[in-house]
N, C-alpha and C positions, 0 to 999 in steps of 0.2 A: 578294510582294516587288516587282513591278513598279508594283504600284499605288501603293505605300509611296514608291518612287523617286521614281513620276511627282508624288504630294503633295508632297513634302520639295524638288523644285524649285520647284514653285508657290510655295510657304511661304518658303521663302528667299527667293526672287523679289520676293514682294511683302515680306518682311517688311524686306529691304534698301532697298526703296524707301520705304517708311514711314520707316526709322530716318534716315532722310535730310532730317531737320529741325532745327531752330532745337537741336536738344539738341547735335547736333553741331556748334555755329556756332562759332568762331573766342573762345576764353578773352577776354574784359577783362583788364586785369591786377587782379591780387589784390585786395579791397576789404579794408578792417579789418577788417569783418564776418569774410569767410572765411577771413584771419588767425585770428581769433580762434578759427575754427571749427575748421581745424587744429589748434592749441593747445589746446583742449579735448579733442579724440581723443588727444593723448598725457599728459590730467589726473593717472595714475595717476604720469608721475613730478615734478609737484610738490608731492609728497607725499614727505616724508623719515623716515625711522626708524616704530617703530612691529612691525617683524619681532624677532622672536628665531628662531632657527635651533640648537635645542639637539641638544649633541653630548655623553652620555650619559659621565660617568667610571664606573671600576670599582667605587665600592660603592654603585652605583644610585641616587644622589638627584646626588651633586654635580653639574655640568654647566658645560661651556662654549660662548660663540658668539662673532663677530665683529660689529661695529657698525661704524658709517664708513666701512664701503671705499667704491672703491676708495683715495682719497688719503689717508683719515686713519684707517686703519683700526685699530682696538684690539681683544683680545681677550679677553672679561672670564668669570672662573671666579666661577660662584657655587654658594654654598653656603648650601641652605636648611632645614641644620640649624642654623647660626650665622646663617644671615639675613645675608648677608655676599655683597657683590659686588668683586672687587677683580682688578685687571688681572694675567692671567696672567703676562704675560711682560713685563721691565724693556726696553721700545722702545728708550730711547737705546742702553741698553747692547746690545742685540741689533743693533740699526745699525753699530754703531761696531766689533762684530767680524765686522759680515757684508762689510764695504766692501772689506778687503785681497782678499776673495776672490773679490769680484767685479769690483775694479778701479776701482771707483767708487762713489760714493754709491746707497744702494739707493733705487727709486722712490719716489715719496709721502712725505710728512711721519710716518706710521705706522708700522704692521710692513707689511713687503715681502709678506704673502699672508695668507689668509683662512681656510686648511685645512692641517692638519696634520694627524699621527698619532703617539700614543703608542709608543714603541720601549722595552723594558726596565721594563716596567712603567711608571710616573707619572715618572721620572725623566730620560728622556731624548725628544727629540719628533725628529721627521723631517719637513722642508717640501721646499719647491721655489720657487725665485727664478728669473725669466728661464732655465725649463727647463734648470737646475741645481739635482741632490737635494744639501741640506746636511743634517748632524745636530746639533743642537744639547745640548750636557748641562747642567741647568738649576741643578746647585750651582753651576757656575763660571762658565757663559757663554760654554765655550769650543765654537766653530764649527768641525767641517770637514767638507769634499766627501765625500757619501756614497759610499759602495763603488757604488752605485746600479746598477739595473737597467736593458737598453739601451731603447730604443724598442718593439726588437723585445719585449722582454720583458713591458715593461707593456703591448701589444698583446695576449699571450698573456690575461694574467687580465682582463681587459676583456670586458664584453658584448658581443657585435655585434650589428648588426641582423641578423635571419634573411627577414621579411616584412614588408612592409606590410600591417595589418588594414580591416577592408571601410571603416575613417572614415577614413586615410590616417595612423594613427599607428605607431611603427615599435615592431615585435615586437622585443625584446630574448633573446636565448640565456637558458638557466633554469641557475642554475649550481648544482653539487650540494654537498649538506652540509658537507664535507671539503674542498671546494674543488677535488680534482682534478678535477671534467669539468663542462664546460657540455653540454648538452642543446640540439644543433643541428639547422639544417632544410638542406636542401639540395636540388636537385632532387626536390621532393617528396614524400623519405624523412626519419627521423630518424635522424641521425647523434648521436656523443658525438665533442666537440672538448677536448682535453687541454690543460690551463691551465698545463702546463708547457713542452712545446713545439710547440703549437697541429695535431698529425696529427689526421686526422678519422677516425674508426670506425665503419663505417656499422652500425645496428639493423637499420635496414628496407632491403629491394632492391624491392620491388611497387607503389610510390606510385607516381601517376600523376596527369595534369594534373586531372583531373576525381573524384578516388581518393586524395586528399591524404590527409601525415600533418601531425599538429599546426594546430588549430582556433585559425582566427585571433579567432573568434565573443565571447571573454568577454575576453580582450584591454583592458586598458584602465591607462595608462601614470601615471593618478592614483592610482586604487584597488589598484594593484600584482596586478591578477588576471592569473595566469599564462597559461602555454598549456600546460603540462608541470610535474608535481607528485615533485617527490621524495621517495624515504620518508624516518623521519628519519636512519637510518644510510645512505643513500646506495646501497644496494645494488637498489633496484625504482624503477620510472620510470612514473607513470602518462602516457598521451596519447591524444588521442585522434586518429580517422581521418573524414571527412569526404567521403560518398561525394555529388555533383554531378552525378551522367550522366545523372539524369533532369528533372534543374531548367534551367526555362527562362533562356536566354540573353540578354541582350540585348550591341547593337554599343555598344564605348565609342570616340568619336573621339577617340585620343591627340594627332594631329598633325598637322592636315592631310588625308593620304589613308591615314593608319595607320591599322588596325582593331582592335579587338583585342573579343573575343566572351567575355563573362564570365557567371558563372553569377548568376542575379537568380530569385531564389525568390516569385514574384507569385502574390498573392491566391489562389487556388483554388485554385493549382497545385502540382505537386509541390513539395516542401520537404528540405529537405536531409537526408540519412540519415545520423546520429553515431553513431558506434561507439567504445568505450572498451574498453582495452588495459592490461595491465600487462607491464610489461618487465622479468623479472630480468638485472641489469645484468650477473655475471659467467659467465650461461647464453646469455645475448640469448635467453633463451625468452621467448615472446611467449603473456600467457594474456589471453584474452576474457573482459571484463566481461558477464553477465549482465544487460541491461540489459531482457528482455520481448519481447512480441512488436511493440508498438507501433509503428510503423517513424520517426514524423512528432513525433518529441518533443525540446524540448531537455536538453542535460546541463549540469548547472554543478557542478561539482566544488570541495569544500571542504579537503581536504586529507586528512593520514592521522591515524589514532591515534598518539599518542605511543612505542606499541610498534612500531608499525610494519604490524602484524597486520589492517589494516583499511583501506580508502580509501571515505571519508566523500563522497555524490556527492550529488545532486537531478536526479529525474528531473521535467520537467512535459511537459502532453501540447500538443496543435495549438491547442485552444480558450484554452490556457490558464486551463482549470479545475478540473485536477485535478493535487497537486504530492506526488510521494512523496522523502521523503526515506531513503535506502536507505545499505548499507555491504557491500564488496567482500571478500570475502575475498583476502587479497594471495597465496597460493599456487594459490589451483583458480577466482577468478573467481565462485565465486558468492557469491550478493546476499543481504541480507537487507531487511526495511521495519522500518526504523525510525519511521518515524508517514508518514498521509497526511492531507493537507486538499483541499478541495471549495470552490467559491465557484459561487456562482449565474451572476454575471460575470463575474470576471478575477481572477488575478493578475497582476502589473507584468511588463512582459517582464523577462527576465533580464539583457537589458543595462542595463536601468534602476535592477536594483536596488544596494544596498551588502551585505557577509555580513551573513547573519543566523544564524550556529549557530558556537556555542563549548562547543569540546567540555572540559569542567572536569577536574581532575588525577587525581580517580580512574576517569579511563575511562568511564565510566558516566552520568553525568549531564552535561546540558549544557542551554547557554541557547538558546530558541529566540525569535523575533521572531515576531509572527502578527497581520491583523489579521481576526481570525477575529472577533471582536465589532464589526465595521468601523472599530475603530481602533488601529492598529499599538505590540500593547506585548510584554513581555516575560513568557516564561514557563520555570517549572524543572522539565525533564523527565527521563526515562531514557528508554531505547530502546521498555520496556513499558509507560510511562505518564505520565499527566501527575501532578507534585507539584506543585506549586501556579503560580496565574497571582503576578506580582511587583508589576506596576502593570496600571491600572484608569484609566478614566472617560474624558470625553470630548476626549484629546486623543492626537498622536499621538508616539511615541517615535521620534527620528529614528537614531540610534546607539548601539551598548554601548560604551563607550570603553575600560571597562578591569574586572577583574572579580578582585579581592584576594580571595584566596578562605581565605587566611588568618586576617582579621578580619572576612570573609564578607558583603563590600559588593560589588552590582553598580553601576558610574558609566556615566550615560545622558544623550546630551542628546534633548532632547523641548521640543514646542512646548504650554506650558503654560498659555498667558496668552490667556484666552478676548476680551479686547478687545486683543489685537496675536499672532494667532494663527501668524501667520508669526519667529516671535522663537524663537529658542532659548538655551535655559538648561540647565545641568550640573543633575543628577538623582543620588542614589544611593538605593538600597533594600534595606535585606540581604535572602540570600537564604532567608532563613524567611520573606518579604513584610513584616518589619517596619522601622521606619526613613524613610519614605517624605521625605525632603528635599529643598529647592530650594538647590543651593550659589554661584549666581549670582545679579547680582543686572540690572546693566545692560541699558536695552534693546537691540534689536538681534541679531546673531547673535553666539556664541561657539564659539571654535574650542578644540578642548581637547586637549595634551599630558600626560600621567601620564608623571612618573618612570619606570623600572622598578622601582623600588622599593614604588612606589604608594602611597608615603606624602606627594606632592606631586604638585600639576601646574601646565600653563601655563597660562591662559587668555588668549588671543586674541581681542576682542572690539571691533565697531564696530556704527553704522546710517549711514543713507544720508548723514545730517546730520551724523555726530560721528566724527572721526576716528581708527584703529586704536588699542587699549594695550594690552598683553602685561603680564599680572600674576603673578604668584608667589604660590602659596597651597597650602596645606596640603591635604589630603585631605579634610576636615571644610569647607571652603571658606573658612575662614580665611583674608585676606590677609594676607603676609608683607611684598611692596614692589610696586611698579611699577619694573617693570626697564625697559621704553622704552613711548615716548608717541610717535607720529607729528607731526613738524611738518609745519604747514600754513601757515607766513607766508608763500611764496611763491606761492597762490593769491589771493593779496593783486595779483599781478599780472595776475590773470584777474577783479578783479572779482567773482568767484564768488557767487551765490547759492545757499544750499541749495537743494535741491529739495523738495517741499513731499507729504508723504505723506497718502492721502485715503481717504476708502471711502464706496462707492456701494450702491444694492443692485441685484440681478440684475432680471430680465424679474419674476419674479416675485412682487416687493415685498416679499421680506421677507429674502434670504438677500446678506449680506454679503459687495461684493467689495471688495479693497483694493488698492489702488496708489498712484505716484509719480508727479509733473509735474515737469517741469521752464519757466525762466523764460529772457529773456535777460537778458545779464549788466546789460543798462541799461533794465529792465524796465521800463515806465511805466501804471501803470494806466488812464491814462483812454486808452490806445489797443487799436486794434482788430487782434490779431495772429491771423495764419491757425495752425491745428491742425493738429498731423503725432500718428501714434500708432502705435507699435512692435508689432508684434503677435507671438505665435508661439500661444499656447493650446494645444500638445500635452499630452494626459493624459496624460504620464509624468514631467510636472517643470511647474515654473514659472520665470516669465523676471522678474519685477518684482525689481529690485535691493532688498538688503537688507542690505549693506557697504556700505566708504566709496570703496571706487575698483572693487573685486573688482566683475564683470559684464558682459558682452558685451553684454547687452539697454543699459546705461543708459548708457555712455559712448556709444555713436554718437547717441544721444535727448539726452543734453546739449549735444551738440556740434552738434547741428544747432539747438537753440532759440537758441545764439548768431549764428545768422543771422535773426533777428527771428521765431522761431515759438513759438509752448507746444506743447511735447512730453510726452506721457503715456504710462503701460503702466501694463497691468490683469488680473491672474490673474480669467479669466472658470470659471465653473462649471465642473466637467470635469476641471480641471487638480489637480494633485497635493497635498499637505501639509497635507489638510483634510480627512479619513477620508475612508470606501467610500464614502458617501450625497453627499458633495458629489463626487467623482469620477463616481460614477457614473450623473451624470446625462447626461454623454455615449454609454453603452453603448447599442451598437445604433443610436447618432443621431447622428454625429458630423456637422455640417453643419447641424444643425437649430438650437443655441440659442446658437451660439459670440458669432455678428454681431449677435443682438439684445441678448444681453446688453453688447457691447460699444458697443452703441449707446445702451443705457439709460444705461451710463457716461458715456458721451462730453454726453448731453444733462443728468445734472445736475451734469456740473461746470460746464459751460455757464452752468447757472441761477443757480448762486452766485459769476458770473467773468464780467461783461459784458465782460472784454477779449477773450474769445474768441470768434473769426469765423466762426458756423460756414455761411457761407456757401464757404469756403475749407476743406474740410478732407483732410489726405494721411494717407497707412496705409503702413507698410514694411514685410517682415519676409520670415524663409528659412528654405526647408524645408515645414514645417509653418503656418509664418507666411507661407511666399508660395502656398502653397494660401489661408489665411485672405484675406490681400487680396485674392486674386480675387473671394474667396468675398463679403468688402464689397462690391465694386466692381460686383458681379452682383447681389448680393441687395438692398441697399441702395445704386444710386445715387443718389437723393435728397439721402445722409448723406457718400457718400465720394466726391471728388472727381476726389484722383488717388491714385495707388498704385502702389509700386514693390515688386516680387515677384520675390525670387531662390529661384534652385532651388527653383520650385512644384512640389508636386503637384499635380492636375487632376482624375484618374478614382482612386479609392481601390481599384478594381480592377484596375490595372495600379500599384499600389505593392505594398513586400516586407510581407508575410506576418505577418512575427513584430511589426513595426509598425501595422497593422492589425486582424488578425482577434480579437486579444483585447478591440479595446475597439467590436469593430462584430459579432462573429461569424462565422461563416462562410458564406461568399459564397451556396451553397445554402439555406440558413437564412434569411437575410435580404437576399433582391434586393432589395427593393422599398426598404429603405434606403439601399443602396449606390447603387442610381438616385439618389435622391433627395441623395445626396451629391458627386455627378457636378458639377462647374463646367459641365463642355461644353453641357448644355443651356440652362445662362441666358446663354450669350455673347451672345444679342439685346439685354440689357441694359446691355449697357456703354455708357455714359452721358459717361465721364469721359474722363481720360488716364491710360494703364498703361504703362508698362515694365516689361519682362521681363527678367531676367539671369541666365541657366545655362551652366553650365560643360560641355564638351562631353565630359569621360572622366566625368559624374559616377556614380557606380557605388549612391548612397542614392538620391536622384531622378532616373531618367535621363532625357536630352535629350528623349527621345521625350515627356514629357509637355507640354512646351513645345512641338513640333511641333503635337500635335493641340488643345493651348490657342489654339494661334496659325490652323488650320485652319479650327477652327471660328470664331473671331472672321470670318475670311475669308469666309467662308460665310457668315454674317450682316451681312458689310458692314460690318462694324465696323474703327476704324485703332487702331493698336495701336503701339507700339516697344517694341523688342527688339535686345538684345547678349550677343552669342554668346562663352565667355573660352576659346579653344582651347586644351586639352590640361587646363584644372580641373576637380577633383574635384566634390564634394560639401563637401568641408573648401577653400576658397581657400586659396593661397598670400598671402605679403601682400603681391607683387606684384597678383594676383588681387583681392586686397579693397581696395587701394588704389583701382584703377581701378575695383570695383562701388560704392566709397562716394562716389566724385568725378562717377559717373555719378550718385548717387541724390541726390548736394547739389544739382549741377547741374538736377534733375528739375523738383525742390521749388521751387528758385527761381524757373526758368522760369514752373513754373503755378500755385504759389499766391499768388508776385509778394508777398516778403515787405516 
């Protein structure tokens, strides 16, 4: 600890004195350029319409949404058995009797809100104007003040947050079938908090800071994955307990001289111990999941059987290669194996992945997702066996979206299209294997909504180039209409050029990579612009934009070419939506082919683009991508210039666990590549100029790996800058990304001197 002290002064010491240059000199005021460049980071909103937001009526197909808020808002019912779009409610006349009661003209030229709810069946709706409930009854028109419920009251059936999970997204309360209880955390225990007049009942008294109940671990506020599973009658509560005492800690700096000592489960070392629980609710008996003797495994939890009689879970082990899929009996806790799989390599960690198991109406059979032939398709099982695989060949199935099991069609989107293999398109197949269709047609990705009826869906669809439309179609993929088209006249005032989609091939001349450039908006070809290139390459996803605003990788990449640079990103080998074989040629290597293959990129866009400089060229990227830029800036300085690296990782031996060892192995297994995947020893290399920017609570990569990045540069004499964002996570605030992206414009201009 002392040693650590006496480093972490030195480190600061000089690393304050380095950052004490021209990057901190005194703003210009604003050029056009970084006008413009501003105005591009906030691209996605000149872009208008193009959403539908449907809200489901009672006989499963009809649906309504809102369009034009806030000022002109309409709210249109359609109906795609009559094909028929027509505005729910008469505006004027709903204005004209809302006015008496509110004293005045209601806001906006539209309807005064955007959400309502059904009261009395179809016939009467309930809103809220200037937090006042009205009711309206829709033969007459006639308005009055809801009996309404106080503050306090809509507080009670409200979710609260209970935790932040380890990305800094907030846990919401799990609320149960019937509605009377949410399923609360509190000091460490699980409580049940009553939705009528909010008393809290505690389950558990034995939780403890390091002995937790309720697993922040699968958490994740997109994919709606719980932390606490209800049966369906409400009466058993599964959760699980998370035991910490033995997992190494690291310090997060909240504030200043606040500490605070969190549990950080690294490479070789202990790992977290999950234990699973079932709760009968009107016993608070508490019975143990049978979960093996394995102590080092994750759980992910699918839900229960329809009767109730059963909680559907997934066990996999440390390696992450071996995953059973198992079922609880909900009275005595024990287990059964419902199927297991094996991989040579990996499975995806569990936070990576989407469900892949639907369990079908008669108990018995269900769909499983597998990419056991290395690429991820769908098959029709029971508990004893496999009945048949549903699709085949070489592409992969991204989603089941919906599964009529009536007229006995599974709908799937999957990337099918062997020259634009990043594209997704709607799929069904019945589940006898036959049927096998393509119900879209547009490049690009689509986003899909089914009825509940399942005799309709949405389709949501754009590419980088063409902007959002949301279409109405039949089940059979028949179009019925276009119900909104995204405007884009107002990027009329950025000038905008599309950005221009490319594919390269890898180090090894024959395997195909693909990605996106961007231009500036007053692009001229006979000039000679410096190269910036967005990196992240983590095997568990890809970053190259593939919508028309949706993406965190492409708007900071556009917005920086409108300061004079061409911007590119490039899913290098390794990384995800391309089966096992092209995944897994990172296994066990990670560090070895990431930066040549992105350099084979980088030199033949070059060859077919004499405007680019690459005597000039910069790298950004976080996380996983501010490891990679180091990982340029060390391996290849020749190629990279300069590079700005937020929340890097550095030694793959001091990062978490369940992010590593499934795609490198385990640490004992394989030293000799986790050496070789080490930054710290090439810091002799550093050639260019780097900046570093980490957050100092951050609890994904913590500080500490910028210390000894920055250490070692030390040590080899190398200058470096570095900015420290006191009290940021891992996830920035946008206080926090404001200032990392003003630092990283800043960087670029100074030294590629656009």
């Amino acid at each position: 600890m002392l040693r650590l002290s006496r480093a972490l002064v030195v480190i600061l010491f000089v690393g304050l004195v380095v950052i004490a240059t021209p990057v901190l000199a005194q703003e210009t005021p604003q050029s056009e350029r970084e006008a413009m460049y501003y105005r591009y980071l906030e691209f996605a909103s000149y872009v208008k319409g193009g959403n539908v937001d449907p809200h489901w009526m009672a006989d499963g197909s009809n649906f309504w949404y809102a369009e034009g808020a806030p000022e002109n808002t309409v709210i249109y019912q359609v109906d795609p058995q009559a094909n028929t779009k027509v505005p729910l409610f008469d505006t004027p006349r709903l204005r004209e009797a809302l006015a008496p009661l509110l004293g005045h003209e209601p806001p906006g030229q539209g309807l005064p809100f955007e959400e309502f709810t059904f009261v009395d069946g179809e016939k009467t709706v309930r809103f809220t104007v200037e937090d006042q409930e009205f009711v309206l009854q829709l033969d007459t028109y006639a308005v009055s003040r809801a009996s309404g419920r106080s503050d306090k009251e809509r507080s009670e059936v409200t979710p609260r947050v209970v935790r932040k999970d380890r990305f800094g997204f907030d846990m919401l309360e799990a609320p149960s079938p019937e509605g009377r209880w949410f399923a609360h955390l509190k000091e460490h225990n699980l409580w049940l908090r009553s939705t009528s007049d909010g008393h809290l009942v505690p389950i558990t008294t034995d939780g403890a800071e390091d002995y937790a109940w309720g697993e922040a671990y699968e958490w994740d506020k997109d994919y709606g994955r719980p932390w606490a599973w209800w049966s369906p009658d409400g009466s058993k509560l599964a959760v699980k307990r998370v035991d910490a005492r033995q997992v190494h800690k690291i310090p997060i700096v909240k504030r200043h001289e606040e500490i605070e000592w969190v549990p950080f489960p690294k490479v070789g070392e202990p790992l977290w111990q999950r234990e699973l629980y079932i709760f009968d609710i009107p016993t608070k008996q508490r019975i143990p999941v049978d979960t093996g003797e394995e102590p080092e495994q994750s759980i992910w939890v699918f839900g229960w059987r329809p009767d109730g009689s059963e909680l559907v879970f997934m066990m996999m082990n440390r390696e992450h290669r071996r995953l059973d899929l198992m079922a609880a009996n909900a009275t005595s806790g024990e287990t059964r194996v419902i199927l297991t799989e094996t991989r040579d390599t990996f499975f995806q960690p569990l936070w990576a992945w989407s469900p892949r198991f639907i369990l079908l109406g008669d108990g018995e059979r269900f769909i499983w997702t597998s990419d056991r032939d290395s690429w991820n398709h769908i098959y029709l099982r029971t508990h004893r066996k496999l009945i048949r695989q549903l699709t085949e060949g070489p592409f992969p199935v991204r989603d089941v979206v919906a599964v009529d099991e009536e007229v006995g069609w599974v709908y799937f989107t999957a990337q099918g299209d062997r020259e634009r293999p990043y594209d997704t398109q709607l799929y069904r197949v019945r589940l006898d294997g036959t049927g096998f269709a393509q119900l879209t047609e547009q490049s690009g990705q689509h986003r899909v909504q089914f009825t509940p009826s399942k005799e309709f869906f949405l389709d949501t669809h754009s590419s980088v180039d063409r902007p959002r439309a949301v279409e109405l179609r039949r089940a059979d993929g028949t179009l019925l209409e276009t119900l909104s088209r995204a405007n884009i006249d107002a990027l009329r005032e950025l000038s905008w050029i599309p950005p221009e989609e490319f594919v390269v091939k890898a180090t090894d001349g024959k395997t195909d990579l693909f990605g996106v450039l961007y231009k500036p908006n007053d692009f001229d070809p006979r000039r000679k612009y410096p190269v910036i290139e967005y990196i992240y390459d983590g095997s568990y996803t890809t970053v190259v934009p593939r919508t028309f605003t949706s993406n965190s990788s492409g708007v900071p990449a556009q917005a920086l070419a409108q300061l004079g640079f061409i911007t590119f990103i490039v899913d290098g080998r390794g990384t995800a939506e391309r089966g096992k074989e092209f995944q897994d040629v990172v296994y066990g290597n990670i560090g070895r082919y990431e930066i040549p293959d992105h350099v084979a990129a980088l030199k033949q866009l070059a060859e077919r683009r004499p405007y680019m400089d690459l005597s000039r060229v910069g790298i950004f990227g976080k996380s996983n991508g501010g490891y990679m830029v180091i990982r340029a800036l060390l391996a290849a300085p020749d190629v990279y210039h300069v590079g700005v690296a937020l929340a890097p990782g550095v030694d793959l031996r001091d990062l978490q666990a369940d992010g590593i060892e499934p795609y490198m192995g385990l640490l004992e297994n394989n030293p000799d590549a986790y050496e070789y995947a080490s930054n710290l020893p090439l810091a002799e290399n550093l050639a260019g100029k780097l900046l570093i920017i980490h957050g100092t609570s951050d609890r994904g990569v913590p500080i500490s790996q910028t210390l000894k990045m920055v250490e070692a540069l030390i040590e080899a004499g190398k200058t470096y800058d570095l900015f420290l964002l006191p009290g940021q996570g891992h996830r920035f605030t946008a206080t926090g990304w404001r200032y990392a992206r003003d630092a990283t414009r800043r960087y670029f201009q100074e030294h590629l001197e656009p």
